[in-house]
C-alpha positions in Angstrom: 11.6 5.3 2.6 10.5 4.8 -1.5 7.0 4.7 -2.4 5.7 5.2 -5.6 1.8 7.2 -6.2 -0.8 5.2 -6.7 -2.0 4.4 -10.3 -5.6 5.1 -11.2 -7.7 6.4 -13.5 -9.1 8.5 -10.8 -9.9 8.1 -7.3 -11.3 4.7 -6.0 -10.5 3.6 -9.6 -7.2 2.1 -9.9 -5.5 0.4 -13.0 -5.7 -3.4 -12.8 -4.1 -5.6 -14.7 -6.2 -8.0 -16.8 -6.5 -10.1 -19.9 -9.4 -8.5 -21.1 -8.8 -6.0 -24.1 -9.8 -3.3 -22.2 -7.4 -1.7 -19.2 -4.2 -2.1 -18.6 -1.1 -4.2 -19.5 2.2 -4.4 -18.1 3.5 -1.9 -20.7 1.4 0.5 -18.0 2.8 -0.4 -14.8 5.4 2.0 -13.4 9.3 0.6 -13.7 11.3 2.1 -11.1 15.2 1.2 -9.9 16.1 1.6 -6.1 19.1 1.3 -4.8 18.9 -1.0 -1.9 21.5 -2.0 1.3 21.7 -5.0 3.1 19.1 -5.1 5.7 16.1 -3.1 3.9 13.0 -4.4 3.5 10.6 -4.3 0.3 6.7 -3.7 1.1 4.7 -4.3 -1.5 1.0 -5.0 -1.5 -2.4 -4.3 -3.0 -4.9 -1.0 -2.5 -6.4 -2.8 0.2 -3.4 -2.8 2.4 -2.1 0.7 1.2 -5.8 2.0 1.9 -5.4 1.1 5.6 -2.0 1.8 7.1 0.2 5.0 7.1 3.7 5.0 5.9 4.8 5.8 9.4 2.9 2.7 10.4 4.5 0.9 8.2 8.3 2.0 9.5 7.2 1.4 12.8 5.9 -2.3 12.5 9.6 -2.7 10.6 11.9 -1.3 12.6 9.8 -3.4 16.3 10.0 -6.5 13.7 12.8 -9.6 14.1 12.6 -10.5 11.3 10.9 -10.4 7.5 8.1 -12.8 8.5 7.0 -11.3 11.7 6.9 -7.7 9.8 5.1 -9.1 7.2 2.5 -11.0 9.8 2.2 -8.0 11.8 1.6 -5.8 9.2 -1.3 -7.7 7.8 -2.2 -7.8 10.8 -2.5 -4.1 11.2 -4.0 -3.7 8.0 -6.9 -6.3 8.8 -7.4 -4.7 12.2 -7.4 -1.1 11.1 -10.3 -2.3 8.1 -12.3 -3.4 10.6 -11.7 -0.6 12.8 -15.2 2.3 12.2 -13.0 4.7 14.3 -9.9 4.4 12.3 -9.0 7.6 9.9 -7.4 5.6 7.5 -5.7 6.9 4.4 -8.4 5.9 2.1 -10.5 7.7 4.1 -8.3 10.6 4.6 -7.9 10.7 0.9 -11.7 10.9 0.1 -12.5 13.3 2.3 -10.1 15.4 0.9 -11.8 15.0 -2.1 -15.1 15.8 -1.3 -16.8 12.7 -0.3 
């Protein structure tokens, strides 16, 4: 599995892209090159999903799937459910701790 790092500023802060003349353009955003195969899948998706399910999760919910629609269903699904979840140790949550808050 590839994953890039988040981009922020600093935690709870991340770059957004925006026409305002402040903050960041697309000459900021990380380019990377993957090699892929036939049959992988590409996650992609905003802090609020990334906040809210594991990696592991993620490979899970992939490799159960039929097909690129019902991963993608049933991991928004996951995401949503795990947000709403107060018991869930999410990796947001994970992350802040671990930074003192």
């Amino acid at each position: 599995m590839f994953s890039t790092c988040p981009q922020e500023h600093y935690f709870d802060c991340p770059y957004q892209l925006s026409s305002e003349a402040i903050g960041q353009t697309s000459q900021d955003a990380l380019v990377c090159t993957v090699n892929l195969m036939e049959g992988d899948m590409i996650v992609s998706g905003s802090d609020g999903f990334f906040d809210n399910i594991f990696d592991q999760e993620i490979l899970g919910v992939i490799n159960e799937s039929l097909g690129t629609d019902e991963a993608a269903k049933a991991l928004a699904e996951l995401a949503r459910k795990h947000s709403v979840d107060v018991t869930f140790d999410s990796p947001y949550s994970m992350e802040a701790r671990s930074r003192g808050f």
